[in-house]
C-alpha positions as CSV (number, residue, x, y, z in Angstrom):
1,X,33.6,60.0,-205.3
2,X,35.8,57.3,-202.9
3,X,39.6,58.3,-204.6
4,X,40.4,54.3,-203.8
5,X,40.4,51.3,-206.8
6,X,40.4,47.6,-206.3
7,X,42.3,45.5,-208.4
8,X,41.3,41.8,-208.4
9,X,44.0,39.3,-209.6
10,X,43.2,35.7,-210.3
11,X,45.6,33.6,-211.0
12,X,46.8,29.7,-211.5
13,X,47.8,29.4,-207.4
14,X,46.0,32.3,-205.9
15,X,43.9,34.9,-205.6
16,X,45.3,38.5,-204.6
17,X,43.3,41.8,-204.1
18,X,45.3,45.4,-204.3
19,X,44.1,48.4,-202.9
20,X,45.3,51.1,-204.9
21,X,45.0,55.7,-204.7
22,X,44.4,57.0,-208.0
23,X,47.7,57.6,-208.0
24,X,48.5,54.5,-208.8
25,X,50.0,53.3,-205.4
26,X,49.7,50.7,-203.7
27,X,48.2,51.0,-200.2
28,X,47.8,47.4,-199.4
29,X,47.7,44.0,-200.9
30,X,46.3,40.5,-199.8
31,X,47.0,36.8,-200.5
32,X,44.4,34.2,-200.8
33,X,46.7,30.6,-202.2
34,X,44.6,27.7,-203.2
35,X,44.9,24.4,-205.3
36,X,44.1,23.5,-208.5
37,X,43.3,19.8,-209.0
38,X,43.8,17.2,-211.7
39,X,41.6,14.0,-210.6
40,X,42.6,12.6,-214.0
41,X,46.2,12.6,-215.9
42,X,45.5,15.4,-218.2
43,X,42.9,17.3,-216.0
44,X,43.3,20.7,-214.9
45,X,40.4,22.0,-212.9
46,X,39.1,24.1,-209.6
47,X,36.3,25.1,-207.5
48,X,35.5,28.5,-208.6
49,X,34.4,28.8,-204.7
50,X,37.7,28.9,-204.0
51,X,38.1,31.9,-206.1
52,X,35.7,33.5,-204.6
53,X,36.4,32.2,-200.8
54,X,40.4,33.7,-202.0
55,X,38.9,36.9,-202.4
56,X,37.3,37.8,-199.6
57,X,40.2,36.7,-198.0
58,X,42.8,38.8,-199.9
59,X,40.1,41.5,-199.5
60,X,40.3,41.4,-195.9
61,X,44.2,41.3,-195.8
62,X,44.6,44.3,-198.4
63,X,42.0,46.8,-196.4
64,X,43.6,45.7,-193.1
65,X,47.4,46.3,-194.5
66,X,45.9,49.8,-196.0
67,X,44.6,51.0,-193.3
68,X,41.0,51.5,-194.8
69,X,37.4,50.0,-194.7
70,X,36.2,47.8,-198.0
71,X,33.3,50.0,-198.0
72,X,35.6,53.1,-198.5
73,X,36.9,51.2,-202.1
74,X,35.1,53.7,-204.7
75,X,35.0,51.3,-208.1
76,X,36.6,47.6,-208.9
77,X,38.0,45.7,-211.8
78,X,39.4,42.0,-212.0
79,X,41.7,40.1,-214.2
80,X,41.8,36.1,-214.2
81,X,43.8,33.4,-215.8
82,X,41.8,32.3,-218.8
83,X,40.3,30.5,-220.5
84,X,38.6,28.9,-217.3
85,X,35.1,27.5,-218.1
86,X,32.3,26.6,-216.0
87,X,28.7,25.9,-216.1
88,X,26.9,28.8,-213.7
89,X,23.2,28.7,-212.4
90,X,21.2,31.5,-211.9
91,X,23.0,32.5,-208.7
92,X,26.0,32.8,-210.4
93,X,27.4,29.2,-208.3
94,X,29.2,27.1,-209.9
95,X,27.5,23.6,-211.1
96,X,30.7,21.9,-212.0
97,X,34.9,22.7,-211.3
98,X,36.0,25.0,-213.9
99,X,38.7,23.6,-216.8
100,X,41.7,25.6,-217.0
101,X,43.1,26.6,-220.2
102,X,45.8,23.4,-219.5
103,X,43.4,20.9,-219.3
104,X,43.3,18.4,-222.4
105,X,40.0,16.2,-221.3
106,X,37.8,17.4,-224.6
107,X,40.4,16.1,-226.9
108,X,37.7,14.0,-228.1
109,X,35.8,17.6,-228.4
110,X,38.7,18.9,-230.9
111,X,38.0,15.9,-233.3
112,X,34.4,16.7,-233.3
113,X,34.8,20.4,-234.3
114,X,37.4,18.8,-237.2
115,X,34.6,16.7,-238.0
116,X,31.9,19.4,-238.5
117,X,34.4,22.2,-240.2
118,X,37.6,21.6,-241.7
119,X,40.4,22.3,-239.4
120,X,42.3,25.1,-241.3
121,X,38.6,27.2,-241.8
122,X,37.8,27.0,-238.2
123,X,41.2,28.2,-237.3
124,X,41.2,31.2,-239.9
125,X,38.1,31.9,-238.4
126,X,38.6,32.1,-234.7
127,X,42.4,33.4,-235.6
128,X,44.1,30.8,-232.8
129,X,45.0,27.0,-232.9
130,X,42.3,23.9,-232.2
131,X,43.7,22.7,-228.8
132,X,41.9,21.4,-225.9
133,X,41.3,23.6,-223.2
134,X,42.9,26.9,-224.5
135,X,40.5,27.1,-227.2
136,X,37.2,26.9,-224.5
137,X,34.7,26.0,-226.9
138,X,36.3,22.3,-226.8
139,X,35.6,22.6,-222.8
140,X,32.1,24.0,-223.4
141,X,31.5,20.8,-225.6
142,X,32.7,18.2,-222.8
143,X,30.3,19.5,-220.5
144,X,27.3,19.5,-223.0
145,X,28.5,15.8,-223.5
146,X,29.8,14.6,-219.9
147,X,27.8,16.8,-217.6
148,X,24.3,17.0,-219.9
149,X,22.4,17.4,-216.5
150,X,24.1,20.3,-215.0
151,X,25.0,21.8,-218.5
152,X,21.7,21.9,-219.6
153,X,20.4,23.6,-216.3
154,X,23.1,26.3,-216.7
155,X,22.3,29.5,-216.6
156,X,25.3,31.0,-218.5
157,X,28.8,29.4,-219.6
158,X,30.6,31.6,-217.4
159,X,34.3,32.6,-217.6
160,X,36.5,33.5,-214.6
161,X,35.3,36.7,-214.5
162,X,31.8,36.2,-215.6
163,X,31.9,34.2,-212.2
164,X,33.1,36.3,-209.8
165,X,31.6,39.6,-211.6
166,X,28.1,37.5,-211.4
167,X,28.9,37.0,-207.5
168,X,29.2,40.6,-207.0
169,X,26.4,42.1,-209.3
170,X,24.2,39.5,-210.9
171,X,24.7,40.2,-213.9
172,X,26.6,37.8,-216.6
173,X,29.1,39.4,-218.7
174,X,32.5,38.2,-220.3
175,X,34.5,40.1,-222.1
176,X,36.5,40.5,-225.6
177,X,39.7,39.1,-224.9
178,X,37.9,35.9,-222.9
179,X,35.5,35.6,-226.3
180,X,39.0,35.6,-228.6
181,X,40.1,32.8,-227.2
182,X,36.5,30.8,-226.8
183,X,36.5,29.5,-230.5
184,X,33.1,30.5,-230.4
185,X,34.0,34.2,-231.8
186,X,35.3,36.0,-235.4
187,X,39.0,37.3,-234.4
188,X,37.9,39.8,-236.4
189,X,35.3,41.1,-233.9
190,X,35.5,39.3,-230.3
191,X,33.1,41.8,-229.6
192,X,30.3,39.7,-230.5
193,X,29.4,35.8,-230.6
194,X,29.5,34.2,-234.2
195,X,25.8,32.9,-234.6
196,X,27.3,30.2,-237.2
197,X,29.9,29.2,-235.1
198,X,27.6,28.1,-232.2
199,X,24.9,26.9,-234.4
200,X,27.9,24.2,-236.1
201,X,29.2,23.8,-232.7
202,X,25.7,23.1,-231.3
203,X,26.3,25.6,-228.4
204,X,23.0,27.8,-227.1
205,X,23.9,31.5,-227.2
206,X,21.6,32.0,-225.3
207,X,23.7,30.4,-222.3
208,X,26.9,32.3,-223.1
209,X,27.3,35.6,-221.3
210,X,27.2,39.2,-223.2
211,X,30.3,40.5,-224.5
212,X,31.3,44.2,-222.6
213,X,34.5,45.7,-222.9
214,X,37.3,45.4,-220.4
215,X,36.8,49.0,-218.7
216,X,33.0,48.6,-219.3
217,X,31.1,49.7,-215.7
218,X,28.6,46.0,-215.8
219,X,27.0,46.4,-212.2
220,X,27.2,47.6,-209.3
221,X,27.4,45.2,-205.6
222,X,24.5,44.1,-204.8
223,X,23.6,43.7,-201.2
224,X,24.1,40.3,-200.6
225,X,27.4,40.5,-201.5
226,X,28.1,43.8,-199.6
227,X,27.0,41.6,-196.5
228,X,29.8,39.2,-197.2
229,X,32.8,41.2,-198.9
230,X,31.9,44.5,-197.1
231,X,32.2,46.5,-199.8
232,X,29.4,49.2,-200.1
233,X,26.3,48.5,-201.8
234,X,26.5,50.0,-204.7
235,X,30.0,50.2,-205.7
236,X,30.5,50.4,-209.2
237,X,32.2,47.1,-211.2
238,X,33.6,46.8,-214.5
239,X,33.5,43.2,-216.6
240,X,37.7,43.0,-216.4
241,X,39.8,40.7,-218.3
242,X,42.3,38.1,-218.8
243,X,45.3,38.0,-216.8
244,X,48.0,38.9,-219.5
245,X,46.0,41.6,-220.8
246,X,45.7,43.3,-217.4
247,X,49.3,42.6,-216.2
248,X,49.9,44.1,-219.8
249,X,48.1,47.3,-218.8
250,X,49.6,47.6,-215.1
251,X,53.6,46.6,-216.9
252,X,52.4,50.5,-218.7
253,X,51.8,48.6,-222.3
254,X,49.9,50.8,-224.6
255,X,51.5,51.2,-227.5
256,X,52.2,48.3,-230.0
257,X,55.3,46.7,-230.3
258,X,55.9,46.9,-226.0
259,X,56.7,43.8,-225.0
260,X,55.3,42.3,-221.6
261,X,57.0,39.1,-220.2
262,X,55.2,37.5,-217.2
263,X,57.5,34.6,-215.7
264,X,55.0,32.3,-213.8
265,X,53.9,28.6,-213.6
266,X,53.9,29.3,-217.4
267,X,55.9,31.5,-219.4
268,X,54.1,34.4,-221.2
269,X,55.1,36.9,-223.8
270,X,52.2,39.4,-224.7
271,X,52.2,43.0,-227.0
272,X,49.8,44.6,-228.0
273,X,48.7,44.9,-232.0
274,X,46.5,47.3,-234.4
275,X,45.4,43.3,-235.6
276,X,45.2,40.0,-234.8
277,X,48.1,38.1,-236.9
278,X,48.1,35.1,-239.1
279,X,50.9,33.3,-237.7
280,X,49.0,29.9,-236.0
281,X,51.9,29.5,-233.4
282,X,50.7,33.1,-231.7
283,X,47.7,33.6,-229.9
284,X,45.2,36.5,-230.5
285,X,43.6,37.8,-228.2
286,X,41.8,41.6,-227.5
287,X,43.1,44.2,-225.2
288,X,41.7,47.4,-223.6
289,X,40.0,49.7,-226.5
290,X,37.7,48.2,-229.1
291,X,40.0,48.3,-232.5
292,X,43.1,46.7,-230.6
293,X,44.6,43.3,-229.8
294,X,46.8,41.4,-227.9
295,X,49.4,39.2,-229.7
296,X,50.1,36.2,-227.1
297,X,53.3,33.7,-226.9
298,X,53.2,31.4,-224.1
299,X,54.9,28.3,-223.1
300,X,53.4,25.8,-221.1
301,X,55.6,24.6,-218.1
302,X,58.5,27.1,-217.1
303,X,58.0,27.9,-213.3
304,X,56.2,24.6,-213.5
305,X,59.4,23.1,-214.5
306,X,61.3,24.3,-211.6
307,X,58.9,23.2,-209.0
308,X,58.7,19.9,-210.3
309,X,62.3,19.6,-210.2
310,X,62.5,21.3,-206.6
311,X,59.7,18.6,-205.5
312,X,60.9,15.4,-207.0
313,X,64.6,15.4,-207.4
314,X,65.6,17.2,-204.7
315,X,62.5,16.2,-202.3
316,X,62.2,19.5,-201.2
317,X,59.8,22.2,-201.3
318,X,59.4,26.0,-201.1
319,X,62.2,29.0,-200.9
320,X,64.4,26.6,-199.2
321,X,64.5,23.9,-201.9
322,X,64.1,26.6,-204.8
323,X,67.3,28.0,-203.0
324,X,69.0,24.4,-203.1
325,X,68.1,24.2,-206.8
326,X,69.7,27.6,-207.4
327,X,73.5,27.4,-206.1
328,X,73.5,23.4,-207.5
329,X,73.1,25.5,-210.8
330,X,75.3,27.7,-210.5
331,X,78.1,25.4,-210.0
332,X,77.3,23.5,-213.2
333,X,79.0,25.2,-216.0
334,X,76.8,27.1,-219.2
335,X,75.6,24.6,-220.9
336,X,75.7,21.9,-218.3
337,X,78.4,20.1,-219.3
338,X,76.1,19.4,-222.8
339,X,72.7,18.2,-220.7
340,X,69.5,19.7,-222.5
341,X,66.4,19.8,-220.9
342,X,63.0,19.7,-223.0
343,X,60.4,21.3,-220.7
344,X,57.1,20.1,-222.2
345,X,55.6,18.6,-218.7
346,X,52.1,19.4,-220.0
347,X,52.4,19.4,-223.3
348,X,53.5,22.8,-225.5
349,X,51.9,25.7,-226.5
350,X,54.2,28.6,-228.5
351,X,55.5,27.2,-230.9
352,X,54.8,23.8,-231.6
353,X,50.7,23.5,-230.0
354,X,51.3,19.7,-229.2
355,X,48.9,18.7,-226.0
356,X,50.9,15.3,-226.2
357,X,54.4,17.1,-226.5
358,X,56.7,15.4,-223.6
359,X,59.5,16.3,-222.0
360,X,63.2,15.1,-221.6
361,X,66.7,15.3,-220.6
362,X,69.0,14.6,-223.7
363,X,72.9,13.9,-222.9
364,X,72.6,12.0,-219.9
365,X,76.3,9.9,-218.8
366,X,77.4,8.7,-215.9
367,X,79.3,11.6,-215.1
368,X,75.8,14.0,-214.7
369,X,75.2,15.4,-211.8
370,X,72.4,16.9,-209.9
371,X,73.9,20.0,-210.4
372,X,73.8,19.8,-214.7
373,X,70.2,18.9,-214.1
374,X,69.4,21.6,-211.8
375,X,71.2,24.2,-214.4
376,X,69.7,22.2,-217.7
377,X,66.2,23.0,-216.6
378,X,66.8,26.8,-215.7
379,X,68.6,26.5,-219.3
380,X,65.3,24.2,-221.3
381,X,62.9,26.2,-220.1
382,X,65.4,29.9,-221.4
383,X,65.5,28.3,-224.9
384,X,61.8,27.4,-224.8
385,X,61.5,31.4,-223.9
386,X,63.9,32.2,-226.8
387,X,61.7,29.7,-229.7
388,X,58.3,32.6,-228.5
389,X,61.0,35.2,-228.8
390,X,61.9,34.4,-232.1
391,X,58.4,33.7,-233.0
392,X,57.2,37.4,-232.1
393,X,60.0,38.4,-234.0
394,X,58.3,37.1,-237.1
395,X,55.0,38.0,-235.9
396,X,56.2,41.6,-235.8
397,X,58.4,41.5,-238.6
398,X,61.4,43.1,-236.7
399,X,63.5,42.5,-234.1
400,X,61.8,42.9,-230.3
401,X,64.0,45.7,-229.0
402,X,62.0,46.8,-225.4
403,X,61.3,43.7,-223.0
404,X,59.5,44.6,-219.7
405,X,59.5,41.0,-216.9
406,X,57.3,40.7,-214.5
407,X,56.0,37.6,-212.2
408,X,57.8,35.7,-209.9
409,X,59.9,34.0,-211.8
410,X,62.1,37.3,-212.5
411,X,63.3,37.0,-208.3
412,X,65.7,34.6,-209.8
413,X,68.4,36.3,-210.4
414,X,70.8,33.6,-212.1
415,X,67.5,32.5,-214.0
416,X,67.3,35.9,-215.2
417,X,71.3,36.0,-216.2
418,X,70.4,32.6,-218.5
419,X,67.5,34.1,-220.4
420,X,68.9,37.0,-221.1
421,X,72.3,35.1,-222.3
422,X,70.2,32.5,-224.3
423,X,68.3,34.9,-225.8
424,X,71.2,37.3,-226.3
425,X,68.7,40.6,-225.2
426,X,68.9,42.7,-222.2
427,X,65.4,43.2,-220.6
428,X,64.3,45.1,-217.6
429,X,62.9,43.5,-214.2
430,X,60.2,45.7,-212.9
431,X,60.4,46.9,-209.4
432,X,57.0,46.7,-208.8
433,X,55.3,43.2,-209.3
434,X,51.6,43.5,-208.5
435,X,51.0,44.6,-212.4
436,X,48.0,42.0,-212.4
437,X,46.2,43.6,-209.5
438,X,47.0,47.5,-210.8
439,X,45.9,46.6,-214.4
440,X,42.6,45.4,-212.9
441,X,42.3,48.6,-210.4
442,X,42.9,50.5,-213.7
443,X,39.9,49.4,-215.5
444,X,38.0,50.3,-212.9
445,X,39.3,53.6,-212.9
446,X,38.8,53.8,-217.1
447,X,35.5,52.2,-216.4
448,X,34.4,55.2,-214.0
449,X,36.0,58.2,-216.1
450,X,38.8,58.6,-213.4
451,X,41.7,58.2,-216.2
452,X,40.6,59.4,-219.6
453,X,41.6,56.5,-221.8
454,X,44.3,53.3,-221.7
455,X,46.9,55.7,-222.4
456,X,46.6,57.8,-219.8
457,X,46.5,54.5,-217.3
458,X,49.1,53.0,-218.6
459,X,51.3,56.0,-218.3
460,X,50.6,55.8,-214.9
461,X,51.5,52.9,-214.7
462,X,55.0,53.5,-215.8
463,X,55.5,56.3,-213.6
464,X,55.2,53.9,-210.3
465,X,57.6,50.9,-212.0
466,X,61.3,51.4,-211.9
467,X,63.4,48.5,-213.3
468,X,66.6,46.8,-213.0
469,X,68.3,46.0,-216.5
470,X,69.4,42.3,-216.8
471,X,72.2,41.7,-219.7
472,X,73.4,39.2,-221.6
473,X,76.8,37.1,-220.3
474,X,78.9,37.6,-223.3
475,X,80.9,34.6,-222.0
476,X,77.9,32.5,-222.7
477,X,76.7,33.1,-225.7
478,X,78.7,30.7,-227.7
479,X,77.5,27.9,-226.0
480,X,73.9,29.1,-225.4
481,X,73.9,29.6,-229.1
482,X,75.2,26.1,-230.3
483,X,72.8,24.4,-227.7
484,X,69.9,26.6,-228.5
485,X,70.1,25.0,-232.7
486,X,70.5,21.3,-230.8
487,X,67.3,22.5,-228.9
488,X,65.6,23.0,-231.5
489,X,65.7,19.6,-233.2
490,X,64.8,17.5,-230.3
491,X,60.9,18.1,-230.5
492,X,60.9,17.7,-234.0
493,X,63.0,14.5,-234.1
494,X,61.2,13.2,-231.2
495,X,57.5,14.1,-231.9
496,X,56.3,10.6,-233.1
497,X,58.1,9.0,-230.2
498,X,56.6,11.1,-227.4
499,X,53.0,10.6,-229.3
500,X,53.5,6.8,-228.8
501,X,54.3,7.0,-225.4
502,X,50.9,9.4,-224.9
503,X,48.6,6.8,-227.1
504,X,50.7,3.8,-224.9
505,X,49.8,5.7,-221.6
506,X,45.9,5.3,-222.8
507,X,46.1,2.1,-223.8
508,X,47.9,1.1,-220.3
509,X,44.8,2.9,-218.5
510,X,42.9,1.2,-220.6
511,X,41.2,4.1,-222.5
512,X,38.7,2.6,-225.0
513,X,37.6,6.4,-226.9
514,X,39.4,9.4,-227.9
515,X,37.1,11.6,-225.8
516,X,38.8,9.8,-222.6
517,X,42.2,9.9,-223.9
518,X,44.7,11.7,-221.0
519,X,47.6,13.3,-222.2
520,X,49.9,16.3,-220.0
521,X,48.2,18.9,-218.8
C-alpha cells in the first residue's frame, strides 16, 4: 500500500494539488490559477476544463517539488468551492460553464420555486435561505429553462466534484454537504434526494448524481485518465467535498463548537454541529461522518473588497499594490477619521441574504483621503466578519471562545490586528495554510482505512499546525465599537435605496423579465 495521499483543492482562483506522507506532511504542492468569468453583470461562471486542465498542472508541480512519480500517489480525495453546477454528458465533459455559488442569473428561478411552494416551507425544508446561486437547485432550473438542448442531453447535474471525480473514474457521485446546499435535499438527511422536492421542482433524479459520503472510496482511475494525469491505473478515489468542510477537517475541526475561519475572496466562518440549526441567516451544510453538520457563516466580498480597491483606486495590482493599500491604511487613524465602508460588492450573504445588497462609503468630506478609504475597507469588511460572529454566537447559544484563520487573507498582518480589534477576540493564524488540500488528502486516507475515523485525522491535523495568536488593540476598541452599532444600520436604512438602484440598473439595460434581471454577483 503506496504510504502517499493527494489532496485536491478547488477553489474560486485556482486549482492546487498537495502531496502529502501519512503523516500528515507536506511533501510538495502545485499551483494551477485560472479565471472565472461573468459575461453578464451578475454572472459568475467557469469552464470546468479549466479545473481539470489546473489539475494536472498542479499535479505535475506537486510530484516534481516532492520528489516522487504520480503513479507512486496510493489513494486521492478532493474538495471544491460549491455550490458549482454544470450539466455533464456521459464522458463526464462539461456541456455548459458551471454557475458559481455567486451567480444571481436564476433569480427568475427563485420566484418560480415561491410560486410552486410557499417560501417559508421550502426553506424549513431544505434548512438554508432561497437565493440564487447558493441554493443550486435555482441554477439547475436556468439551465432546464435557458439551455433545454444541452440540459436535456445531460448525463448527470454534476457538482465540482462530481466533475472532476467523473474525469478520474467514471462514475457520478456528489456528496452530502454539496446535496445540503442543492435545495433539492431534507436538511434532515442530505444523504438522500427528496423525491417531492424534485418532482415540485420538475427536476429528473434520474440526472442528479448518487449521494456518497465524503471519505466514501467511489472509483478507482481509470486508464484513460492514468494516460493523462499519470497517476496509476487503479488508484483508489473517494467522492470529497466542499471546500469549507475540507479546510474544516485539515484546520483539525472535529469536535462541535471549533471554529474555522477561512479569509479568502469571501469570508467564511464554519463549525461543526450534532444538527443543522434553524437560524435562516446560517447555512447548513454536512460534514465528514453521517449524523453531523457543518454550520456555515459567510460573507460575500472581503478579499474581493480589497482587490477591487487595489485595482481601481489605486490602479494597481498584485503584492505590490496590496502592499500600497496596506501602509496608506495604516497611516489613517482607527476608525478612519469616521469613513465606513459597506462591503456588499456582490450582494450579501450572512446575515442579511440580499443578492441586490450594494455597497458604500458613508462619511465622505473633502478632507478624506486615500488613506481613510484604504483603512475603511480593511475596517467594512472586519465589521461585516463581526455581524457572522455575532450570528454564530446565537446559533450556538454562547459565546465563540476558540477561533482557528486560515486562507490568505490572514498574511495581512494589520488586517488581522483590525478584526481581532472589531471583533474584540483574539484568534490564532495557522502556520500551515494548505488545510484545503490536507482535508482532501485526509479523506482519502479515511476513505482507504489509513486513519480510523475523522477524529483521528483531524488530530493529525493539529499536530502539523502551529499558530500565531493575534489580539485585540485595547486602544481600539472604543471606536471599533461605536462604529461597529453605526455599521449596523446602514443596510437596514439603505435596503430600499440600493434595491432601486438594482431594479434601475435593469431597466437601464433594458431587462424586460425577472428571469434576466442582473444584480452583483
Amino acid at each position: 500500500m503506496s504510504e502517499l495521499l493527494l489532496g485536491i483543492d478547488v477553489g474560486t482562483s485556482a486549482v492546487k494539488s498537495g502531496v502529502f506522507d501519512l503523516g500528515g506532511q507536506l511533501l510538495g504542492i502545485g499551483r494551477s490559477p485560472y479565471r472565472t468569468s461573468s459575461p453578464r453583470a451578475g454572472w459568475a461562471e467557469c469552464d470546468p476544463q479549466l479545473w481539470w486542465r489546473g489539475f494536472i498542472e498542479s499535479l505535475a508541480e506537486a510530484c516534481d517539488k516532492a520528489g516522487v512519480s504520480a503513479a507512486e500517489i496510493g489513494a486521492i480525495g478532493v474538495g471544491v468551492l460549491y455550490p458549482a453546477v454544470a450539466p455533464l454528458d456521459a464522458n463526464g465533459q462539461a456541456l455548459c460553464p458551471a454557475i458559481l455559488y455567486c451567480d444571481q442569473r436564476s433569480l427568475g428561478q427563485v420566484r418560480t420555486i415561491e410560486s410552486k411552494i410557499p417560501r417559508q416551507e421550502y426553506q424549513s425544508i431544505i434548512g438554508n435561505t432561497l437565493v440564487p446561486g447558493t441554493c443550486a437547485a435555482t441554477s439547475m432550473m436556468w439551465f432546464r429553462d435557458e439551455r433545454p438542448a444541452e440540459f436535456a442531453s445531460a448525463k448527470a447535474l454534476g457538482f465540482a466534484n462530481t466533475y472532476i471525480t467523473s474525469r478520474l473514474t467514471g462514475n457520478f457521485c456528489v456528496d452530502p454537504s454539496m446535496a445540503a446546499l442543492s435545495g433539492l435535499a431534507d436538511i434532515n438527511d442530505p444523504w438522500r434526494w427528496s423525491a417531492r422536492l424534485c418532482e415540485v421542482l420538475e427536476i429528473e433524479m434520474a440526472k442528479l448524481p448518487r449521494i456518497a459520503g465524503s471519505a466514501e472510496v467511489i472509483g478507482q482511475v481509470t486508464s484513460p485518465a492514468a494516460a493523462q494525469t499519470h497517476l496509476k491505473a487503479g488508484t483508489a478515489v473517494v467522492c470529497g467535498c466542499g471546500d469549507v468542510p475540507a479546510s474544516a477537517l485539515g484546520a483539525g475541526a472535529a469536535l462541535p463548537g471549533t471554529v474555522v475561519y477561512i479569509a479568502g475572496s469571501t469570508d467564511c466562518l464554519s463549525v461543526p454541529m450534532r444538527r443543522p440549526t434553524s437560524d435562516r441567516r446560517w447555512v447548513n451544510s454536512a460534514y465528514v461522518p453521517r449524523g453531523m453538520w457543518m454550520g456555515v457563516g459567510t460573507t460575500s466580498s472581503s478579499g474581493m473588497s480589497v482587490e477591487w480597491f487595489v485595482r481601481e483606486v489605486l490602479a494597481s495590482s498584485g503584492a505590490a499594490g496590496l502592499g500600497e493599500m496596506t501602509k496608506l491604511a495604516a497611516s489613517s487613524p482607527p476608525g478612519a477619521n469616521r469613513l465606513l465602508y459597506l462591503p456588499y460588492l456582490q450582494g450579501e450573504r450572512t446575515p442579511v441574504w440580499d443578492p441586490l445588497a450594494r455597497g458604500m462609503f458613508m462619511g465622505l468630506t473633502s478632507a478624506t483621503t486615500r488613506a481613510d478609504a484604504a483603512r475603511s475597507v480593511l475596517e467594512g469588511t472586519s465589521f461585516a466578519l463581526r455581524q457572522v460572529i455575532e450570528c454564530l454566537q446565537s446559533v450556538l447559544g454562547e459565546d465563540v471562545k476558540e477561533i482557528r484563520a486560515v486562507g490568505g487573507g490572514t498574511a495581512n498582518e494589520l488586517w488581522n490586528r483590525i478584526k481581532a480589534s472589531v471583533m474584540n477576540k483574539s484568534f490564532e493564524v495557522l502556520t500551515f495554510q494548505e488545510t484545503g488540500s490536507l482535508g482532501a488528502a485526509l479523506l482519502a486516507g479515511i476513505g482507504t482505512s489509513r486513519y480510523a475515523s475523522l477524529e483521528e485525522a483531524a488530530a493529525l491535523a493539529r499536530s502539523v499546525a502551529g499558530a500565531s495568536l493575534v489580539e485585540p488593540d485595547k486602544k481600539c476598541l472604543a471606536i471599533y465599537e461605536e462604529l461597529f452599532g453605526i455599521y449596523s444600520t446602514l443596510y437596514p436604512q439603505t435596503r430600499d435605496i440600493a434595491h432601486a438602484l438594482a431594479d434601475g440598473a435593469d431597466m437601464a439595460r433594458g431587462s424586460k423579465d425577472i428571469s434576466n434581471r442582473e444584480s452583483p454577483r
